[in-house]
N, C-alpha and C positions, 0 to 999 in steps of 0.2 A: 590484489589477488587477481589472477589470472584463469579467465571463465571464458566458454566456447560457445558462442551467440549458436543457437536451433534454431528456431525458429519464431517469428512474430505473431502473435494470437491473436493480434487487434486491443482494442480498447483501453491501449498502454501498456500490455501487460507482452512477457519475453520468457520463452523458453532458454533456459542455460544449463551446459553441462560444468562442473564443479571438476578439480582436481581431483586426484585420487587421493589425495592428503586430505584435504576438506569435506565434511560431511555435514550436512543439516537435516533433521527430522522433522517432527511432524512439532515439535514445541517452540520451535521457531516460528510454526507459522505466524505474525502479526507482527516478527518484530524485523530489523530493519540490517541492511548489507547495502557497501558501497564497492560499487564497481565502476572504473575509471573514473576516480573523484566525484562521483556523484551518488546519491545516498539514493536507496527503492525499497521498499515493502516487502517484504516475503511474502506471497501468494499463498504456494503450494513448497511443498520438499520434498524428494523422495528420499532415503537412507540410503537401500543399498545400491540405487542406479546412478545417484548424484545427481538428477534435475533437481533443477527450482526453477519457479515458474517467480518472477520478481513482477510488479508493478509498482506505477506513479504512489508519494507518496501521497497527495494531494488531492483535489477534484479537479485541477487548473490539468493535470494528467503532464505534469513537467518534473523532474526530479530537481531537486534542489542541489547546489552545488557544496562538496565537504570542504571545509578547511582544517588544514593539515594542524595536529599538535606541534605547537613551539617543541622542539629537541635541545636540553640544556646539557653541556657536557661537562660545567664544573662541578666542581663538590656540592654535596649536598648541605644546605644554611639550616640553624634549626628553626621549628617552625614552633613560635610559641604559643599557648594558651591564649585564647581572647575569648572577650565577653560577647554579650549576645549583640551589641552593638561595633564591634569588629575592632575595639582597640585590645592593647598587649595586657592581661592583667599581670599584675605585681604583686606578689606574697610576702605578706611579713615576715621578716628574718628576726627579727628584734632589735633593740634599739631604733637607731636609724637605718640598718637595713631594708632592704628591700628588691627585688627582681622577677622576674619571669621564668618562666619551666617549659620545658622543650617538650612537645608533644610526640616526640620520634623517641628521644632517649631517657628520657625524663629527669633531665639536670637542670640545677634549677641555682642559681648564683645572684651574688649581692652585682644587682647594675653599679652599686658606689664603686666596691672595693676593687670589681672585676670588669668594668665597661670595653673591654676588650673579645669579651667573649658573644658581644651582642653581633659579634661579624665573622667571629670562629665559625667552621665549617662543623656539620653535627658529626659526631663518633659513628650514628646511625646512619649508615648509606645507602643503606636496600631501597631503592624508588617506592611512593606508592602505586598501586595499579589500579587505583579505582577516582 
């Protein structure tokens, strides 16, 4: 995002003027915005004028550096069920069945009869956003 340095306050802290597309309030204050790869503190926000007033996240009064989200452009894999200890659980099918169920679509197949579907791309492609 692209922000118009005002003025330096001292004690870490920076006046900035916000785009006209961008707005922050007063609920924002405490929580956090990265400008040029570096993460700062919401201070202050005005609404309708578009300051914010940013400061150090820290006491050391130095912003910490952001690293960029991985961008994956293939398909979406499905992402299965796991237990509280981070392996794939496996649902009885009967018999000897048995498989995993996709947390996105919720398809859920024998690994015997269909082990090819453990690297299909999921039906569900909408990304999550959290």
């Amino acid at each position: 995002m692209k922000v118009e340095f005002i003025e330096y306050l001292g004690d870490g802290q920076a006046l900035l003027q916000l785009p006209d597309e961008v707005r922050f309030g007063p609920l924002s204050v405490g929580g956090m915005m990265a400008v040029d790869g570096l993460m700062y503190r919401i201070v202050d926000a005005h609404v309708r004028t578009g300051l914010i007033i940013l400061g150090p996240l820290n006491e050391e009064r130095s912003p910490k550096a952001v690293e960029p989200e991985p961008v994956y452009d293939g398909p979406i894999l499905h992402e299965w069920i796991k237990d509280e200890d981070g392996y794939v659980e496996h649902f009885d099918l009967g018999g000897y069945h048995d498989g995993p169920q996709c947390v996105r679509c919720s398809e859920i197949f024998c690994r015997n009869c269909n082990p090819e579907k453990l690297t299909e791309p999921c039906e569900e492609q909408t990304p999550y956003l959290f």
